[in-house]
C-alpha positions as CSV (number, residue, x, y, z in Angstrom):
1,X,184.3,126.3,104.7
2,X,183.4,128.3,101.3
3,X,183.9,125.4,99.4
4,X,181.9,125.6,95.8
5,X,181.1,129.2,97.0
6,X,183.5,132.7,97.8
7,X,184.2,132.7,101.2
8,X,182.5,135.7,103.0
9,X,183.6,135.9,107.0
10,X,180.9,139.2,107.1
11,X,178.0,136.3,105.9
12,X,179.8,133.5,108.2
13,X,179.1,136.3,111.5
14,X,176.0,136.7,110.7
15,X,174.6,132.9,110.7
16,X,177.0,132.5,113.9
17,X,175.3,135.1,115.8
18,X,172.2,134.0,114.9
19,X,173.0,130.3,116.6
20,X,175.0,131.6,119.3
21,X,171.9,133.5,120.4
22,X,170.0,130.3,120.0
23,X,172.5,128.5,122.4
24,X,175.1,126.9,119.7
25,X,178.0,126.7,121.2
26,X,179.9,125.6,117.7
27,X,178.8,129.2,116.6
28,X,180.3,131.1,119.5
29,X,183.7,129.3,119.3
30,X,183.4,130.0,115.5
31,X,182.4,133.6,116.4
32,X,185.2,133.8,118.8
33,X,187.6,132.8,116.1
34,X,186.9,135.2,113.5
35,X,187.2,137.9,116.3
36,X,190.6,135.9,117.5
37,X,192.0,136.3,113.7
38,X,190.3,139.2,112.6
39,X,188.6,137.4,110.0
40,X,185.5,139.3,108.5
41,X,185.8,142.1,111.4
42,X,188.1,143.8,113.6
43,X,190.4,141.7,115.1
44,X,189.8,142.2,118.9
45,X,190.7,139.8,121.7
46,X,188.3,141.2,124.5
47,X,185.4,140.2,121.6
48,X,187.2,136.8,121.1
49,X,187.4,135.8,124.7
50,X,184.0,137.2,125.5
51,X,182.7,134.3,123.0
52,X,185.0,131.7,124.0
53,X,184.0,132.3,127.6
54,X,180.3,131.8,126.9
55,X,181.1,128.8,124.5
56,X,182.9,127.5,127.5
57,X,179.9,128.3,129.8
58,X,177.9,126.3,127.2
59,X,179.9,123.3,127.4
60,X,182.1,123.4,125.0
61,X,185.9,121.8,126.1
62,X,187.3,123.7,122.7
63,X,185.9,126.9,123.7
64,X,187.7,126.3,127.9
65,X,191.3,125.8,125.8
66,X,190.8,128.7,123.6
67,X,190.0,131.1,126.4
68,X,192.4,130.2,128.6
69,X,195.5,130.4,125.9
70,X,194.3,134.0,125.2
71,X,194.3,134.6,129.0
């Protein structure tokens, strides 16, 4: 949340990958929105739904909702 630190969304993507690939689901609905908002990256909505869906696919209920509004 950058609290006692500068927010950095470029640092935030990185650690996010890194536990998506690990099966975090938390990371790939956080993934998906920085993609969603162009937060630290491009903003692009094909990236944003490709990590809801598997966020969704991991069991994630927040990850379903998120994908399905940008459907």
């Amino acid at each position: 949340n950058g609290q006692g630190v500068t927010q950095d969304y470029k640092q935030a993507k990185y650690w996010y990958e890194k536990a998506a690939e690990n099966g975090n689901a938390m990371a790939m609905k956080n993934l998906g929105v920085l993609y969603e908002n162009g937060r630290g990256v491009t903003q692009d909505y094909e990236k944003a739904k490709y990590w809801y869906k598997k966020g969704c696919d991991a069991g994630d209920n927040s990850c379903c909702e998120k994908l399905k509004n940008l459907e």
